[in-house]
Wavefront OBJ file of the C-alpha trace (Angstrom):
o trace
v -10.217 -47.498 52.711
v -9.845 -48.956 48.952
v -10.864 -45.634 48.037
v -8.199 -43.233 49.074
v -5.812 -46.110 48.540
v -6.678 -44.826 45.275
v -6.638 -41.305 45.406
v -3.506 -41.542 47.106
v -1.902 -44.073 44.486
v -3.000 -41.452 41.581
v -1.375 -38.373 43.783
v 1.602 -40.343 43.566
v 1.931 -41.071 39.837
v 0.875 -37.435 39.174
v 4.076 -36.076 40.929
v 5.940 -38.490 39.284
v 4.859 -37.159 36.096
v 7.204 -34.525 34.617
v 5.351 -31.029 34.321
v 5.527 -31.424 30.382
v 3.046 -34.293 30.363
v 1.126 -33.275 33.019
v 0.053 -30.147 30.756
v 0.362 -31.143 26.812
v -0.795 -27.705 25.895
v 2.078 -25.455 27.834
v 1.863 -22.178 26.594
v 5.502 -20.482 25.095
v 5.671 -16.746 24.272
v 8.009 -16.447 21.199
v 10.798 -13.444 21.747
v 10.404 -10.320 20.114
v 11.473 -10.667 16.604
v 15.558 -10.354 16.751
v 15.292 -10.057 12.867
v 12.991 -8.954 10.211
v 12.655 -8.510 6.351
v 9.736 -7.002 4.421
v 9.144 -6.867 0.869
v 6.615 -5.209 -0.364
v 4.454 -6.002 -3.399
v 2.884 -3.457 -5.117
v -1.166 -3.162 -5.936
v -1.460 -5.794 -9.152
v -4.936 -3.919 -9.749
v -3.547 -0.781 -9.932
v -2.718 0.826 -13.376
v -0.728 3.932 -14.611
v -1.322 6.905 -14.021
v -3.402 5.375 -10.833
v -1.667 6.819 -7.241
v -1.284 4.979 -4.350
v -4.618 5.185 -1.520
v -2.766 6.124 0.791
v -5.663 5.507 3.266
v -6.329 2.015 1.784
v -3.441 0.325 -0.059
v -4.293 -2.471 -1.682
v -0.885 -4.467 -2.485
v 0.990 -6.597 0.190
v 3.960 -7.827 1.610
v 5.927 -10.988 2.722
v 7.237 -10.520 5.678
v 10.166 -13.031 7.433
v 10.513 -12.124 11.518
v 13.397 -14.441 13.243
v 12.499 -15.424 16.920
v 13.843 -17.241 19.592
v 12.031 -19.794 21.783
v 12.258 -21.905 24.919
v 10.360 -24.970 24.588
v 9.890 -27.823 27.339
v 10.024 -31.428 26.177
v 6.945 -32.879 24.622
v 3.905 -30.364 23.011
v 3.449 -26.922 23.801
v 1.787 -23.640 21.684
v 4.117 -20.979 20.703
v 3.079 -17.364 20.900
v 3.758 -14.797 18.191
v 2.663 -11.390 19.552
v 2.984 -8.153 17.626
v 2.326 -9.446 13.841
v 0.747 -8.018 11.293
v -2.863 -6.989 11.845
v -3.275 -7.851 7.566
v -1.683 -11.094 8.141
v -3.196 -13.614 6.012
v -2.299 -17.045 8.542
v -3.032 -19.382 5.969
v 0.134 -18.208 4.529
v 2.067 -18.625 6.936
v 4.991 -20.825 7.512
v 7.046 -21.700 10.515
v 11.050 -22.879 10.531
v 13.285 -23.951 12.777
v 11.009 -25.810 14.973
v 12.979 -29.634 15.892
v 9.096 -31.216 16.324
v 7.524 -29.169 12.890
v 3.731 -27.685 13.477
v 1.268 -29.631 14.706
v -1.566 -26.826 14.536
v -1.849 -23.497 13.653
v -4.112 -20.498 15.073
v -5.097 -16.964 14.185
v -6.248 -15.075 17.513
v -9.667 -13.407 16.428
v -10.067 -10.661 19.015
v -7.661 -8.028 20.740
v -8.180 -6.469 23.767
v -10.773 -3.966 24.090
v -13.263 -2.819 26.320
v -15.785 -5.351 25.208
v -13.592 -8.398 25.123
v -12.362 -7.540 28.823
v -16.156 -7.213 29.953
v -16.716 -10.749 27.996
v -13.767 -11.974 29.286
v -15.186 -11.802 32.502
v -18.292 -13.039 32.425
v -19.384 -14.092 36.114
v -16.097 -12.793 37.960
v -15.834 -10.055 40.368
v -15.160 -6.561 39.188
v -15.261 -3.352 41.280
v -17.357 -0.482 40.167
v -16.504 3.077 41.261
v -19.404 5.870 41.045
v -18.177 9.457 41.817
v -20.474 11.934 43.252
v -20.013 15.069 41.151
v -21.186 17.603 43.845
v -19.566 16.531 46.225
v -15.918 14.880 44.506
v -16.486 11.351 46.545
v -16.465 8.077 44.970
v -17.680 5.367 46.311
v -16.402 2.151 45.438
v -17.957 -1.715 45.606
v -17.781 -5.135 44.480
v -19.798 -6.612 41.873
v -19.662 -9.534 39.161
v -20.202 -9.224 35.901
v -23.722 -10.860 34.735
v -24.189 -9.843 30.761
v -21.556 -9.616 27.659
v -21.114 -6.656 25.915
v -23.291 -7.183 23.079
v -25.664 -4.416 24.185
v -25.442 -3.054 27.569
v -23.439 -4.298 30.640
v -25.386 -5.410 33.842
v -23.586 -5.705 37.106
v -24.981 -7.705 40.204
v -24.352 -6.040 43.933
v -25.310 -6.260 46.908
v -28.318 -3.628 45.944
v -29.340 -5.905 43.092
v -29.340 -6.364 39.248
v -27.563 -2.667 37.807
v -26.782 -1.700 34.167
v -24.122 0.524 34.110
v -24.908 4.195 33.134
v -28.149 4.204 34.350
v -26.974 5.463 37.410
v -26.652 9.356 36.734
v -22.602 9.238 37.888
v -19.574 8.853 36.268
v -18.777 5.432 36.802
v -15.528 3.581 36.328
v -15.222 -0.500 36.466
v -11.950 -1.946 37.860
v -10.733 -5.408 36.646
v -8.314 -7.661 38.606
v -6.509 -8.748 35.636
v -6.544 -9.635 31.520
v -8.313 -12.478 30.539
v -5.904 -15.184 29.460
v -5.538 -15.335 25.767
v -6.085 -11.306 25.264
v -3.456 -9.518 23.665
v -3.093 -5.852 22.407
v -1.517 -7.011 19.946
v -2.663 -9.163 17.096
v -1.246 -13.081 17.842
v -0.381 -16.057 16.045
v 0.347 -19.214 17.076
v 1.324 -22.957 16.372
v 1.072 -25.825 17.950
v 4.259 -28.223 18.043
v 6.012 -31.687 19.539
v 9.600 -31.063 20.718
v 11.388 -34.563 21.373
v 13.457 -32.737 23.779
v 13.679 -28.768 25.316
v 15.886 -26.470 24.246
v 16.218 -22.737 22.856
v 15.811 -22.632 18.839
v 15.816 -19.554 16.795
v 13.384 -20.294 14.387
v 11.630 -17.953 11.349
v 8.224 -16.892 10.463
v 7.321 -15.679 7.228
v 3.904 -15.019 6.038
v 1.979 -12.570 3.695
v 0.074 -9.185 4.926
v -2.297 -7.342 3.339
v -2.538 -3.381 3.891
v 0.985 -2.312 2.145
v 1.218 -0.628 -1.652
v 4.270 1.254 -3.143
v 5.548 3.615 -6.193
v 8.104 4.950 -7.860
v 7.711 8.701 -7.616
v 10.487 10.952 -10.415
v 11.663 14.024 -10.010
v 12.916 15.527 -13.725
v 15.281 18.532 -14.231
v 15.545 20.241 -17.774
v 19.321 21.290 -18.364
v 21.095 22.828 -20.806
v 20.900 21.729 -25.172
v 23.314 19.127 -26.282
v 24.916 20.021 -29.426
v 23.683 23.327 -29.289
v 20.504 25.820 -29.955
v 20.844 24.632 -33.808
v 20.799 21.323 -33.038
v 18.100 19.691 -34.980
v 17.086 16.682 -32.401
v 16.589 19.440 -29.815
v 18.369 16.986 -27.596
v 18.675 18.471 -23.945
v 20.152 16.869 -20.522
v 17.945 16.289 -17.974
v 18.556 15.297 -14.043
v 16.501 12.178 -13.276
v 15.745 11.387 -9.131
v 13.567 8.978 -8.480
v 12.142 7.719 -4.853
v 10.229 4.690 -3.880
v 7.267 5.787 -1.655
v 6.537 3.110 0.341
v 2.564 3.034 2.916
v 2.141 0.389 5.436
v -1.316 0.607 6.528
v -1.074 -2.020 9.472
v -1.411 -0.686 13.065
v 2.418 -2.576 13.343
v 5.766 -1.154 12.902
v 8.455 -3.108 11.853
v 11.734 -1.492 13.242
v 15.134 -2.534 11.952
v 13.801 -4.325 9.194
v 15.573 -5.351 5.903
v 13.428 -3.266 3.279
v 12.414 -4.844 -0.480
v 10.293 -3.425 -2.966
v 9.483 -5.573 -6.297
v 8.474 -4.126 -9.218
v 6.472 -5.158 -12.077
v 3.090 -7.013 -12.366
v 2.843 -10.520 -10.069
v 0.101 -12.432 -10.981
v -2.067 -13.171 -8.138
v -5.774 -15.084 -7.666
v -5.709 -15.144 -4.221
v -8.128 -12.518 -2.021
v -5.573 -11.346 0.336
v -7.684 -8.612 1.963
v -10.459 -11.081 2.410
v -8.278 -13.877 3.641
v -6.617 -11.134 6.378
v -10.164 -10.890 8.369
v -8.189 -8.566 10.829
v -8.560 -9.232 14.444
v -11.887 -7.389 16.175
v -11.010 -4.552 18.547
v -14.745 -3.812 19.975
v -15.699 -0.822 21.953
v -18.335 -0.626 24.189
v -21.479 1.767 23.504
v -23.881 1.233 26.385
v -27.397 2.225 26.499
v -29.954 2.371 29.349
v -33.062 3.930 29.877
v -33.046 5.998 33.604
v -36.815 7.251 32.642
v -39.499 5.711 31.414
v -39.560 1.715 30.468
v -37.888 -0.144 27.056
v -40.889 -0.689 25.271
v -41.971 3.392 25.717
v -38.096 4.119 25.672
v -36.305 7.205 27.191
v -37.189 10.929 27.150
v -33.746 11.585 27.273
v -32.157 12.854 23.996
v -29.075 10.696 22.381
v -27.156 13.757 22.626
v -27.464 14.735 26.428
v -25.995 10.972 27.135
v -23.014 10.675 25.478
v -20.558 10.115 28.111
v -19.216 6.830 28.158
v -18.001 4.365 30.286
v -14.368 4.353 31.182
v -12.962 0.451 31.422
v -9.754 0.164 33.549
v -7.955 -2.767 34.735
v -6.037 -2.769 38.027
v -3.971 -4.908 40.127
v -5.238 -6.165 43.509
v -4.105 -3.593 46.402
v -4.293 -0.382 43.591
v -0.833 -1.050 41.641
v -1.607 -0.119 38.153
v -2.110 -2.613 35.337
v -2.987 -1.447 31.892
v -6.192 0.878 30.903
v -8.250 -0.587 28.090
v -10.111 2.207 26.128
v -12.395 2.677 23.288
v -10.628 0.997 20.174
v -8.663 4.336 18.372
v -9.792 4.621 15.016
v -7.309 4.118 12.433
v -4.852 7.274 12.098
v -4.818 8.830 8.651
v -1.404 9.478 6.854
v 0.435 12.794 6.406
v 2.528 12.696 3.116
v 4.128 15.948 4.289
v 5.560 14.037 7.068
v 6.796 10.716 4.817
v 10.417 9.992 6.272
v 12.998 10.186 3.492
v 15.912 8.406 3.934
v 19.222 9.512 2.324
v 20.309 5.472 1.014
v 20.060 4.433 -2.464
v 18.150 1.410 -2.953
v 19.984 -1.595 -5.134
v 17.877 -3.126 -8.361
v 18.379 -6.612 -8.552
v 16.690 -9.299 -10.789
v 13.956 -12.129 -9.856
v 13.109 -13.665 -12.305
v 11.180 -11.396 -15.026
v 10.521 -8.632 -12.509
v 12.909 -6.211 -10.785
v 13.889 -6.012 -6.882
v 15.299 -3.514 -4.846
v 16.910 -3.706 -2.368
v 17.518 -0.918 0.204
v 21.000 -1.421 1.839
v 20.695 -0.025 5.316
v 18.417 -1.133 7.533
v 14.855 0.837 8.150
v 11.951 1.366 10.059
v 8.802 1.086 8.036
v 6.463 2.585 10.872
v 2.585 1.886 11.467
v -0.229 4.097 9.565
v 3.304 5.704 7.778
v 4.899 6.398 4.485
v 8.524 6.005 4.072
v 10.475 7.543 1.021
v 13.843 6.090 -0.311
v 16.111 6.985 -3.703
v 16.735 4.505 -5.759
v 17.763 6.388 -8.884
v 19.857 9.806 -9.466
v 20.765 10.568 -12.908
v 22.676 13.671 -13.568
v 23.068 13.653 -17.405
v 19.961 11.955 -19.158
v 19.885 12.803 -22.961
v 16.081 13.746 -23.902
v 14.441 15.598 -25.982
v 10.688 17.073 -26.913
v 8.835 15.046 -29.779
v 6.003 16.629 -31.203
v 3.445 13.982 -32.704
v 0.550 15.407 -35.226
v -2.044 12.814 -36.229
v -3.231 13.149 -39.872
v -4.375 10.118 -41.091
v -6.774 9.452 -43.739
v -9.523 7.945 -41.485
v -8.855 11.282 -38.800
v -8.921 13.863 -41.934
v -12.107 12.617 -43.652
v -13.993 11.857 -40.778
v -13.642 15.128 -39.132
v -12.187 14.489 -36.152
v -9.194 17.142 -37.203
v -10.790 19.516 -39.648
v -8.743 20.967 -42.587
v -7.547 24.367 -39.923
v -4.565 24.618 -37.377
v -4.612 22.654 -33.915
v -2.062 22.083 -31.422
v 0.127 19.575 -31.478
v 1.068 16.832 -28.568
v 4.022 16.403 -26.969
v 6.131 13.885 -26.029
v 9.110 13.634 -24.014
v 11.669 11.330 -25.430
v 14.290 9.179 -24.383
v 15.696 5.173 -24.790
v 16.540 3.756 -21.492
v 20.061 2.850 -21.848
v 23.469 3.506 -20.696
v 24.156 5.627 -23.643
v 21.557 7.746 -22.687
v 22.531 7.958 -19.300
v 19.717 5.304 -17.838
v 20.028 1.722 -18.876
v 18.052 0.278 -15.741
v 14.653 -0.884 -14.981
v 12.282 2.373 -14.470
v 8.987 1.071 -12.325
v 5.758 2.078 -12.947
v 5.597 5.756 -11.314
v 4.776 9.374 -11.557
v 7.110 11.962 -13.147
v 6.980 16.066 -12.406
v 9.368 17.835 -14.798
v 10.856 21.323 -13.650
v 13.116 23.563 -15.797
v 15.435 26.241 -14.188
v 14.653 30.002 -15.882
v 15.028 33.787 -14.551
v 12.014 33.524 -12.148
v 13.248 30.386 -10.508
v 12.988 26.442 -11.001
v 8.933 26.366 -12.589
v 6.869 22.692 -12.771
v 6.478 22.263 -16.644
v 4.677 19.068 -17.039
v 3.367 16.354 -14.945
v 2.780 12.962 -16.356
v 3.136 8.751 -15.417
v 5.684 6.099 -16.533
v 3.999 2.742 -17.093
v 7.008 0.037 -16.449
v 9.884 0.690 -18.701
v 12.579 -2.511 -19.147
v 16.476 -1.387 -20.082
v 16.549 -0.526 -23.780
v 13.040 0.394 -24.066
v 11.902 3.917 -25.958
v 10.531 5.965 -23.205
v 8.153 8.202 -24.554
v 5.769 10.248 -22.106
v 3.061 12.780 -23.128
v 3.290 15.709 -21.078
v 0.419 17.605 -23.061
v -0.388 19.949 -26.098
v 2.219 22.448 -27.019
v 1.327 25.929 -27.447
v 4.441 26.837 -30.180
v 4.124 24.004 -32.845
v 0.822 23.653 -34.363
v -0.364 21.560 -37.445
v -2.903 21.251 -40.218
v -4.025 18.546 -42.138
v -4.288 19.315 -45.692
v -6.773 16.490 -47.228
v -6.565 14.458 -50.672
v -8.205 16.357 -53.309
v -11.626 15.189 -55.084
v -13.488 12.068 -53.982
v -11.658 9.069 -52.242
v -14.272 6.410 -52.394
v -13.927 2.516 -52.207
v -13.462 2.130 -55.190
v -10.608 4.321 -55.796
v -8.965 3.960 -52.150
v -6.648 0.950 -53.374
v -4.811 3.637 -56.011
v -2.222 6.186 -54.463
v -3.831 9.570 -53.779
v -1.923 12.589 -52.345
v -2.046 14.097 -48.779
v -0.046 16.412 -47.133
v 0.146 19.044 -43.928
v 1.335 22.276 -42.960
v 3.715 22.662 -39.660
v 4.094 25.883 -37.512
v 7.221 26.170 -35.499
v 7.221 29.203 -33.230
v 10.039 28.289 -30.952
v 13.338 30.412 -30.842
v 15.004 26.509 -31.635
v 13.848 23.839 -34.676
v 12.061 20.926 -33.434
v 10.799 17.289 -34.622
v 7.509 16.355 -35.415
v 6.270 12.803 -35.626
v 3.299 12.677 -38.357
v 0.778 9.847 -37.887
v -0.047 8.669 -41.351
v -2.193 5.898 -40.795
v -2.750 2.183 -39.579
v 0.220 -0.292 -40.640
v -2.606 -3.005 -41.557
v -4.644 -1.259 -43.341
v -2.553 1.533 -45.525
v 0.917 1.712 -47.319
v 2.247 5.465 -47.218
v 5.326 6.705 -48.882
v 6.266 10.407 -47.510
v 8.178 12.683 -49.907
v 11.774 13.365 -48.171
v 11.224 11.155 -45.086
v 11.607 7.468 -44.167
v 8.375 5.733 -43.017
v 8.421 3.466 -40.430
v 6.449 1.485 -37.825
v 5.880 2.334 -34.331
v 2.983 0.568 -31.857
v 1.339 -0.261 -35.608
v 0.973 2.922 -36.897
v 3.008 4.297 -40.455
v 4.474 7.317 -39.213
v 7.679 9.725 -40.467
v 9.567 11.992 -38.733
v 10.609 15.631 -39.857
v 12.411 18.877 -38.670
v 10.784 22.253 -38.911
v 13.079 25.210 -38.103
v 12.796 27.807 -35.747
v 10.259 30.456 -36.063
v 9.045 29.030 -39.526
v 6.287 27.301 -41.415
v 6.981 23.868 -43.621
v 4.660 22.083 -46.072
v 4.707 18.186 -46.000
v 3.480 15.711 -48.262
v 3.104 12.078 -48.874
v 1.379 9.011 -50.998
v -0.965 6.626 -49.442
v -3.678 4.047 -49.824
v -5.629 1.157 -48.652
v -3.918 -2.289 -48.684
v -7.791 -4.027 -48.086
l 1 2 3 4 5 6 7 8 9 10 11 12 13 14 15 16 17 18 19 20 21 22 23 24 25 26 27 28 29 30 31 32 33 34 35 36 37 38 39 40 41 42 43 44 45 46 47 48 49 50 51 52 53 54 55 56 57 58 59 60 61 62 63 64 65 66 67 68 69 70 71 72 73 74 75 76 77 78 79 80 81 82 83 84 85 86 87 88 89 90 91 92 93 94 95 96 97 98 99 100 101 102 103 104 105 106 107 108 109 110 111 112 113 114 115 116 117 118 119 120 121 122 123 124 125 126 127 128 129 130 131 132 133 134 135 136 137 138 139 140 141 142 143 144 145 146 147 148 149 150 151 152 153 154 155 156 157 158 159 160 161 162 163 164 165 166 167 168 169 170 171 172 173 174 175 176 177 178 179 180 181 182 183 184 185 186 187 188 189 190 191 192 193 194 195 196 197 198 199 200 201 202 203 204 205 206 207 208 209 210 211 212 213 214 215 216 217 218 219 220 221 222 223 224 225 226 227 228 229 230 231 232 233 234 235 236 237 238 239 240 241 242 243 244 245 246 247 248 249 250 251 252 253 254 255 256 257 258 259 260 261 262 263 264 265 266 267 268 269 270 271 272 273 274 275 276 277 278 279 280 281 282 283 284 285 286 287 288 289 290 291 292 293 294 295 296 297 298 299 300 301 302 303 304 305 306 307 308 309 310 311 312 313 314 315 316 317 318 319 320 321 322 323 324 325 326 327 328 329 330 331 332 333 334 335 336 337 338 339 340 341 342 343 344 345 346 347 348 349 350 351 352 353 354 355 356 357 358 359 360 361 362 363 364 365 366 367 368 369 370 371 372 373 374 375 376 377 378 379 380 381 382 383 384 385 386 387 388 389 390 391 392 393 394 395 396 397 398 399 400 401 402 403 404 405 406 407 408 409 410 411 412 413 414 415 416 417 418 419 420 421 422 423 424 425 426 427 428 429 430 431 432 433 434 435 436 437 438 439 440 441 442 443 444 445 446 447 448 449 450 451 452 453 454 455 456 457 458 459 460 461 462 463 464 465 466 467 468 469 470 471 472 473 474 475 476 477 478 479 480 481 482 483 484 485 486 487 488 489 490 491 492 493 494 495 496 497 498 499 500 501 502 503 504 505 506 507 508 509 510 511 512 513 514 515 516 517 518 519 520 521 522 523 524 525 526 527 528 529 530 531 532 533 534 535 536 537 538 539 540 541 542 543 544 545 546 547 548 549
């Protein structure tokens, strides 16, 4: 009697106790994100010249996703579905809740055959063998006995069966998804509300599995000042895209789109603080002949049908079909989406952002292309650079006969120029109009070029202007290296226009040079001087020098 004027006491204060309390762990699935933003890092380990892997990108991004939630009074876990497979959680940050976070969580395994098999462990399942003669299947009940970690065994009423040993096509039917699967990668927090109520609140958090670069696009025009002119200054069309890869099996639809460039300074390991969420298929094995200490006559390759996981609704109304996890899909440049909006540079702080101005969708496995720069009328020019230095001369590396020459193509980034912005770290493919149709005439990379920077970019050895170093005559030993000797060099010029030719004369710290009807100056700490050879002809150069140590 005292006894279930107990029970019936405690029934009583239970149903006075508000559904909030009565469950301090009520589960709240967060809304689709209503608003996102990503900016995207680029690879800090990547140098010039160094392309993006498209099939592995190692830079990142921040991305901010704005949500909207329906919380009850008192503590409850908050759903994120659909983020980032590369997020890194311990990034993350959550705003906008009234209680703050109590806890946060990183789900560690998607749905997938195995985790539906696991997530069932000792429940009833229905297994469906089809008789191939004959087109019958025959369907019973079972429960599931074993995980997935090797082979699946099913008890019925015949007995202890592992699946595929059989000799049918067999298909296992689930009543439902485990609770706390997802298709989609989760994240969630743990918080107190004083009161319910519907917040919008924002998470932002790091990803790994993003990279980006600036790809340019050059078009040779016509001479400025003329054939004669004795800069051979030209105009040139500049277009330059940002190619954007997100490698994350997400797409982000809608989204506010950032790129920063220049070199952030990181010591964290995002890719091994991601730990993406486990997918697991299921490769069963069984042995039909024989025993598992002899193993199976059967070959590997007469057995490779495997087992087909579905998931069904009581009374045959489709659920969902769980399949083998799909391996990662590989990227198609030829189909990278270009967008026809110019992106907006911006300053933070010592590096550069831009910002694309219309809203896009940077899709899963994809590439995405947008301009950011399209200059008509860049002033440039070809710079030919011959390196005849005492140390190259007398050790041999350029023997006293004719070799080509590089070339370099020149420009300053600023507004008189026609530039004047901040040109990211990219490649560049220069194309000059002629009789036969636009032709690719060099293909080189930009390292990171700040406004009023020289921009000078080797695009390989010319085949019209060629050089030879003409040594000092007699001995130069130690001795004597501290007096001025004489060196010189003989240009070749066989283009229809003159040109400019940079001569290397030697190491600033090391050598003093004074070149007969030149200026020298310093550039990256070499001596060099700069002269004009006409067109179609053949100059002689000379100039003082010796050793300062």
């Amino acid at each position: 009697m005292r006894l279930s004027s107990i029970l019936l006491g405690l029934a009583v204060m239970l149903a006075s106790v508000p559904l909030s309390a009565q469950d301090p762990r009520a589960v709240i699935d967060a809304s689709a994100p209503t608003d996102l933003s990503v900016t995207v890092y680029r690879d800090p380990n990547r140098g010039e010249g160094q392309k993006i892997n498209k099939n592995w990108p190692r830079g990142f991004a921040m991305i901010s996703e704005t949500r909207t939630v329906t919380l009850p009074a008192g503590t409850s876990k908050i759903r994120f579905e659909g983020v980032a497979e590369g997020m890194v959680a311990v990034s993350a940050i959550v705003t906008g809740l009234p209680g703050g976070t109590i806890e946060k969580n990183r789900n560690a395994e998607l749905l997938s055959p195995a985790s539906l098999v696991n997530g069932n462990l000792g429940n009833m399942v229905q297994i469906t063998r089809t008789n191939p003669a004959t087109g019958q299947a025959k369907s019973e009940d079972a429960f599931v006995r074993t995980r997935a970690d090797g082979g699946l065994v099913l008890e019925t009423q015949s007995g202890f069966e592992a699946i595929r040993c059989a000799g049918l096509p067999e298909k296992i039917t689930f009543d439902g998804v485990p609770a706390g699967l997802s298709a989609k990668p989760i994240y969630s927090v743990n918080t107190n509300s004083p009161r319910g109520g519907t917040y919008e609140i924002v998470l932002t958090y790091i990803s790994w599995g993003f990279d980006w670069q600036a790809n340019y696009v050059g078009t040779l025009g016509e001479a400025v000042g003329g054939e004669s002119s004795a800069d051979g200054e030209f105009s040139m069309g500049l277009l330059s895209w940002l190619t954007l890869v997100n490698n994350n099996g997400q797409s982000f639809d809608n989204a506010q789109l950032l790129v920063i460039a220049g070199k952030l300074n990181v010591t964290s390991n995002y890719q091994q603080l991601a730990a993406n969420p486990r997918a697991a298929a299921m490769r069963l094995q069984c042995y039909p002949i024989g025993s598992t200490s002899a193993g199976s006559p059967i070959s590997n390759s007469s057995r490779r049908d495997e087992i087909r996981v579905s998931a069904m609704r009581k009374r045959g109304v489709p659920m969902m079909q769980a399949m083998a996890a799909p391996a990662p899909v590989a990227m198609d440049v030829g189909e990278a989406e270009a967008a026809v909006m110019k992106a907006v540079e911006e300053n933070l702080g010592d590096l550069k952002l831009y910002r694309v101005p219309e809203r896009v969708n940077v899709s899963a496995k994809g590439m995405k292309q947008v301009a950011f720069l399209n200059q008509e009328a860049v002033k440039a020019r070809y710079l030919y650079r011959a390196p005849c230095s005492f140390a190259v001369t007398r050790e041999g590396v350029r023997a006293p006969s004719f070799f080509a020459t590089d070339m370099l193509l020149v420009t300053k980034n600023e507004e008189e120029r026609g530039l004047g912005m901040a040109l990211p770290q990219g490649a560049l493919a220069v194309f000059e109009p002629g009789s036969t149709g636009t032709q690719l005439v060099a293909d080189t990379n930009l390292r990171d070029y700040a406004e009023g920077q020289d921009v000078e970019l080797p695009i390989g050895s010319s085949s019209q202007v060629f050089a030879q170093c003409v040594p000092a005559p007699g001995p130069v030993t130690e001795a004597n290296m501290r007096k001025w000797f004489t060196m010189g060099a003989k240009l070749t010029n066989a283009n229809p226009h003159a040109i400019r030719v940079r001569m290397d004369l030697g190491e600033s710290g090391g050598w003093e040079a004074r070149f007969n009807g030149a200026k020298t100056r310093l550039k990256d700490g070499r001596i060099i001087a700069e002269v004009n050879v006409p067109a179609n002809e053949e100059r002689t150069f000379s100039w003082r020098i010796r050793a300062t140590e």
